[in-house]
TILO-962276 format. One line per 5 residues: number of its first residue (from 1); their letters; for each residue x, y, z of C-alpha. Coordinates in nm, 2 decimals, padded with zeros to 4 digits. Layout:
<sites>
NUM> a> X:Y:Z | ...
</sites>
This chain:
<sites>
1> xxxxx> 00.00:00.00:00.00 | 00.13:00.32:-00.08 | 00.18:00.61:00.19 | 00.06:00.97:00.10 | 00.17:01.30:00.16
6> xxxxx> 00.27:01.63:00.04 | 00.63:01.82:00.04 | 00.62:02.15:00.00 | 00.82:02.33:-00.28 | 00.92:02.68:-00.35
11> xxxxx> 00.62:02.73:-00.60 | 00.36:02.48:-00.44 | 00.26:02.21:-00.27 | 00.30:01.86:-00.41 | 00.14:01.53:-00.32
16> xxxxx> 00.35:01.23:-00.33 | 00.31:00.86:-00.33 | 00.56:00.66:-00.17 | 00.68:00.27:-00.18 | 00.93:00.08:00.02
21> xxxxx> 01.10:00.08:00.36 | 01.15:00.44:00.51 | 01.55:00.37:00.52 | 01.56:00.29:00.16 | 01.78:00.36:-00.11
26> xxxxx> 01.55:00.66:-00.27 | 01.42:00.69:-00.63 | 01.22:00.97:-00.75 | 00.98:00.84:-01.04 | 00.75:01.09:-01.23
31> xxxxx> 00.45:01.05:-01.44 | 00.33:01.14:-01.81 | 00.02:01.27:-01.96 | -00.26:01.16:-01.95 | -00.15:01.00:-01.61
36> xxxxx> -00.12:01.05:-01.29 | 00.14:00.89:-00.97 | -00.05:00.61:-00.96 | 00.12:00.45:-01.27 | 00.43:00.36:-01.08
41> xxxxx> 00.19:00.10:-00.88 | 00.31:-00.22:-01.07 | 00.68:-00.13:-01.06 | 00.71:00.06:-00.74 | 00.64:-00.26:-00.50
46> xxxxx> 00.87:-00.47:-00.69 | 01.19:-00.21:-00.65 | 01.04:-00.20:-00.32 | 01.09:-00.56:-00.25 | 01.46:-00.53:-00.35
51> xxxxx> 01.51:-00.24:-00.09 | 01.41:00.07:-00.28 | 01.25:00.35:-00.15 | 01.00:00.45:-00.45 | 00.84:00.83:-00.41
56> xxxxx> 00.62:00.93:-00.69 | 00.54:01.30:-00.71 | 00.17:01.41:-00.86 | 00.32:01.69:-01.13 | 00.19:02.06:-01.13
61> xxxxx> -00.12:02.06:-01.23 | -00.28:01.71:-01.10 | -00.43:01.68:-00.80 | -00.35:01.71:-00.52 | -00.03:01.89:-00.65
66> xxxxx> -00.09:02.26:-00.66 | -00.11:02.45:-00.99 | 00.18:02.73:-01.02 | 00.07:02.88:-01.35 | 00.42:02.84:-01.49
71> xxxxx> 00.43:02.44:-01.70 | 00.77:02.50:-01.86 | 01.01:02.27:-01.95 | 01.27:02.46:-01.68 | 00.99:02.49:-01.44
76> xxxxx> 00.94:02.10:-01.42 | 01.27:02.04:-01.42 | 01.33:02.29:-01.13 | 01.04:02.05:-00.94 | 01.26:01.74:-00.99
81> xxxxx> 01.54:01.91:-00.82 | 01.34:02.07:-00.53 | 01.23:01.72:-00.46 | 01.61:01.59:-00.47 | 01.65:01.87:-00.17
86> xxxxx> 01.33:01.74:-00.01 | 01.36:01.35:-00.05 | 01.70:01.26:-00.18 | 01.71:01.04:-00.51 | 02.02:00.82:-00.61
91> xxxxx> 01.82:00.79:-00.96 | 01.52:00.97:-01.16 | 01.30:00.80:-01.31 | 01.02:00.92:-01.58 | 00.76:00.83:-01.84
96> xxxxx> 00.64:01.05:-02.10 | 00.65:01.40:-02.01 | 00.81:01.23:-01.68 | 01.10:01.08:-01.91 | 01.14:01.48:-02.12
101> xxxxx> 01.17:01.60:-01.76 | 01.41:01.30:-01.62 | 01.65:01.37:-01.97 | 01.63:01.78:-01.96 | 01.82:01.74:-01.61
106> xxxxx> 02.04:01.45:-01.73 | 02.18:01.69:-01.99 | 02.21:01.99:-01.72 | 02.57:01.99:-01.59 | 02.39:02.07:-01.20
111> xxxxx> 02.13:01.76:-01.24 | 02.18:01.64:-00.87 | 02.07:01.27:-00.98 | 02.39:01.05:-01.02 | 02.13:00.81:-01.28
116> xxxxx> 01.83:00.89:-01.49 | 01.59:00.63:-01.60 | 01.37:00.75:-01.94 | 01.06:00.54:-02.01 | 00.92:00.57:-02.41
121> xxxxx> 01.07:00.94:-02.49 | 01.42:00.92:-02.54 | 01.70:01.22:-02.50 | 01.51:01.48:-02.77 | 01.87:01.56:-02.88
126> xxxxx> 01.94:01.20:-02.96 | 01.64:01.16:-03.18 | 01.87:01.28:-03.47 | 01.97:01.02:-03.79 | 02.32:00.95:-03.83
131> xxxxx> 02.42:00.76:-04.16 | 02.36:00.42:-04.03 | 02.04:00.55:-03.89 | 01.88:00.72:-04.17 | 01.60:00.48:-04.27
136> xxxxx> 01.46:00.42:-03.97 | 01.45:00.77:-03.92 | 01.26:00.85:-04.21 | 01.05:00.54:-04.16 | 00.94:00.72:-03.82
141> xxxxx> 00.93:01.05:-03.98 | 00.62:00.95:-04.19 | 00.46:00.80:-03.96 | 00.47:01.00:-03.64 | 00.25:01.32:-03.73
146> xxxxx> -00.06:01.07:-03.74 | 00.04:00.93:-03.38 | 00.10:01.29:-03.25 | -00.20:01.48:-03.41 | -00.34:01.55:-03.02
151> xxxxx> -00.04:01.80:-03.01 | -00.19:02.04:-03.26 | -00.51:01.96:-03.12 | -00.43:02.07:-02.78 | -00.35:02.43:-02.93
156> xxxxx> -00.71:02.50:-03.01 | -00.83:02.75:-02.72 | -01.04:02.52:-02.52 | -01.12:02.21:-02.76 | -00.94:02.01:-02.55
161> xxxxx> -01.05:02.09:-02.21 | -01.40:02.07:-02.30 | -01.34:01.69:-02.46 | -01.14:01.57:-02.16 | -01.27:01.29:-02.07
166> xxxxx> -01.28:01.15:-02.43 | -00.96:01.26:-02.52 | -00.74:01.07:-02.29 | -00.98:00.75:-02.35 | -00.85:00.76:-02.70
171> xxxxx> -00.50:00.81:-02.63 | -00.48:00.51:-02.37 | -00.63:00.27:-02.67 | -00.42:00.38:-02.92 | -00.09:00.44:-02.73
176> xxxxx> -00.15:00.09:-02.57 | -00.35:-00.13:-02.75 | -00.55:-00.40:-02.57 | -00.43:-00.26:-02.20 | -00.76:-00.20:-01.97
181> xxxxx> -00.69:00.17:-01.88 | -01.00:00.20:-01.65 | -00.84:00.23:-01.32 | -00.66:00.42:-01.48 | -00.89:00.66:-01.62
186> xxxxx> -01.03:00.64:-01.28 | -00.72:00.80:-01.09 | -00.66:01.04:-01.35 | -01.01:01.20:-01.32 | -00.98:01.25:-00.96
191> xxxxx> -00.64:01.44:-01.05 | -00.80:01.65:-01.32 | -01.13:01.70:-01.13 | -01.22:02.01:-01.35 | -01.12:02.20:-01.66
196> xxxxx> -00.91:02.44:-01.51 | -00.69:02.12:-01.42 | -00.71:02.00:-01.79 | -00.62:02.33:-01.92 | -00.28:02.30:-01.70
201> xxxxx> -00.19:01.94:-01.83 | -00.24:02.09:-02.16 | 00.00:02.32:-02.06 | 00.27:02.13:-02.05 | 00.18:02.11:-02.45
206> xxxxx> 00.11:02.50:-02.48 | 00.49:02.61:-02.43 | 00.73:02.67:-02.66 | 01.05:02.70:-02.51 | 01.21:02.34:-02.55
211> xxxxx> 01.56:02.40:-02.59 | 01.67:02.26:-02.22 | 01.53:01.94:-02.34 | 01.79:01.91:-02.66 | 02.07:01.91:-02.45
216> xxxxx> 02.29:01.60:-02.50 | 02.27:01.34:-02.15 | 02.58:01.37:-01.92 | 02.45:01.16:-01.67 | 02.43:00.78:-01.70
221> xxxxx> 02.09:00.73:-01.88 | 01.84:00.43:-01.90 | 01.62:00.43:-02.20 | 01.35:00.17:-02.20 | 01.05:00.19:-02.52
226> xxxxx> 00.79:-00.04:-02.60 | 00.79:-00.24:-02.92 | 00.40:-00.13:-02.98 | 00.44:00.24:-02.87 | 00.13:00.44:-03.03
231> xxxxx> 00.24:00.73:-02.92 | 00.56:00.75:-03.08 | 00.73:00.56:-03.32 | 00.90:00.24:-03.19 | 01.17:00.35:-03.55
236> xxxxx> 01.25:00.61:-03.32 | 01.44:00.36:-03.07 | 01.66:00.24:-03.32 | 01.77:00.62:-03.41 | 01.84:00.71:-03.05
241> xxxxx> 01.96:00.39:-02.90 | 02.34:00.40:-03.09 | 02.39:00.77:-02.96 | 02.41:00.62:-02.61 | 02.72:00.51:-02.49
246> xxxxx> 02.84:00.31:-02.19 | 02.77:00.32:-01.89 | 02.39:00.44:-02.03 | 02.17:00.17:-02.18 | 01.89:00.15:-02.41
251> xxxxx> 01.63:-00.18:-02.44 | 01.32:-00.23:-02.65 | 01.04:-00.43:-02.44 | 00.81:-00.65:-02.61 | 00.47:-00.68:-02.58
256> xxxxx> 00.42:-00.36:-02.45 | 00.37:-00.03:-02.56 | 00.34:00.35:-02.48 | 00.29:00.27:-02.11 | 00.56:00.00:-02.11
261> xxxxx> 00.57:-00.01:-01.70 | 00.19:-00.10:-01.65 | 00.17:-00.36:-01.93 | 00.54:-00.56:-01.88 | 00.63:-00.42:-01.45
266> xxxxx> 00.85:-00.72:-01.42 | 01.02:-00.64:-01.73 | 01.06:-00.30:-01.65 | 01.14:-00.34:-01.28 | 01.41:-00.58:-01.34
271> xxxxx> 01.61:-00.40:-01.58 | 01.55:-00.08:-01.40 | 01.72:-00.31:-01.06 | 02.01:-00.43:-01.31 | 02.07:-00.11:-01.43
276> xxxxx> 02.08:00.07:-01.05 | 02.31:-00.22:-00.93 | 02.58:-00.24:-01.25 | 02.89:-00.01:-01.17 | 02.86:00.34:-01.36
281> xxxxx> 03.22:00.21:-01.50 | 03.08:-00.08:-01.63 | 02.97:-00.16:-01.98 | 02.59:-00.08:-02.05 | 02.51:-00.12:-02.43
</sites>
């Protein structure tokens, strides 16, 4: 059973969800959209069980976290290192918007996290062809504007916000096929009880300044995508995958896709406790 609280940051108050024994090793995991905490509730026991203490921050704008205004890239990245002051964190680890914020600091020079874990969005900066990586890239380039058409969509004053609800039921069948999303669902619309809490998850989408986010990863980096991703291109794997080098790793999981760590949490959980355990010096790829 997970405990509950809330830390206070410099900007607002955020609620947490916490796994493992109080004298644990400490990881800091954050969510995506259109999610909540609660998705770390398959993995989160299991790096429990091996001695892990798991805390899972609600991001600005989801309840009961408070909503700042400000849903910048810098801004969310300056939440992940309030709550390295707050709660220690030998490793970040993040899905979706989780993983962009997880790889912004592992390309900051300051990042306090000695490891960052990235679940289906890679490095930004690595998601550029080399020679050898050319056709996959253009194979994903053709294909990814019909998997990411809810981006343009969320710039449409309001259009969003009013269709929620059915929104994010579309984008949890198509970014994972087959997976029962209902409890889900459930959590998320407790987090984003109104539209003026939709309007700041959309936020996230609304801002333009990206540029921390292209900054080549200095700190050892895990890089786990599903091999059924409908979110974004599974191609996209094999273009950013050979730009990491030892001690980081990259592994595609089968069976699984854009919300890899719900559908395959063994999987996921055991290569996330290899990876924490292997030496920093040792070979990764």
């Amino acid at each position: 059973m997970a405990r509950e609280y809330i830390v206070e940051l410099p900007t607002h108050s955020v609620g947490v969800l916490e796994w493992g024994p109080a004298d644990g090793e400490p990881l800091i995991a954050l969510h995506g959209f259109p999610d909540t905490a609660w998705t770390w509730r398959k993995v989160a026991p299991l790096l429990a069980e091996q001695g892990y203490r798991v805390a899972a921050p609600f991001l600005r704008g989801y309840a009961p976290s408070g909503m700042p205004g400000d849903y910048s890239v810098r801004a969310l990245a300056a939440d992940a290192v309030a709550l390295h002051e707050r709660l220690g964190g030998t490793a970040l680890i993040g899905h979706d918007w989780g993983a962009i914020i997880a790889t912004t600091l592992a390309g900051d020079p300051a990042n306090p996290y000695p490891r960052v874990a990235a679940l289906a969005v890679p490095p930004l900066g690595l998601m550029n062809p080399t020679r050898a990586t050319l056709r996959p890239w253009l194979g994903a380039m053709l294909r990814q504007p019909r998997k990411s058409w809810y981006i343009a969509y969320h710039q449409l004053p309001g259009r969003s916000e009013r269709h929620f609800e059915r929104l994010v039921r579309r984008l949890w069948n198509d970014w994972s096929p087959g997976y029962d999303a209902t409890e889900d669902i459930d959590h998320l619309t407790r987090a984003i009880p109104d539209r003026a809490h939709a309007s700041a998850a959309i936020g996230y989408y609304r801002e333009r300044d990206f540029r921390p986010a292209f900054a080549a990863p200095r700190t050892p980096l895990l890089y786990l995508h599903g091999a059924r991703d409908g979110a974004l291109d599974r191609r996209y794997f094999a273009v950013a995958a050979p730009h990491l080098t030892p001690p980081s790793r990259a592994a595609l999981i089968p069976d699984a896709g854009h919300f890899l760590h719900l559908e395959r949490p063994e999987a996921v959980a055991g290569l996330l406790v290899d990876w924490l355990r292997t030496s920093p010096h040792e070979s990764g790829m």
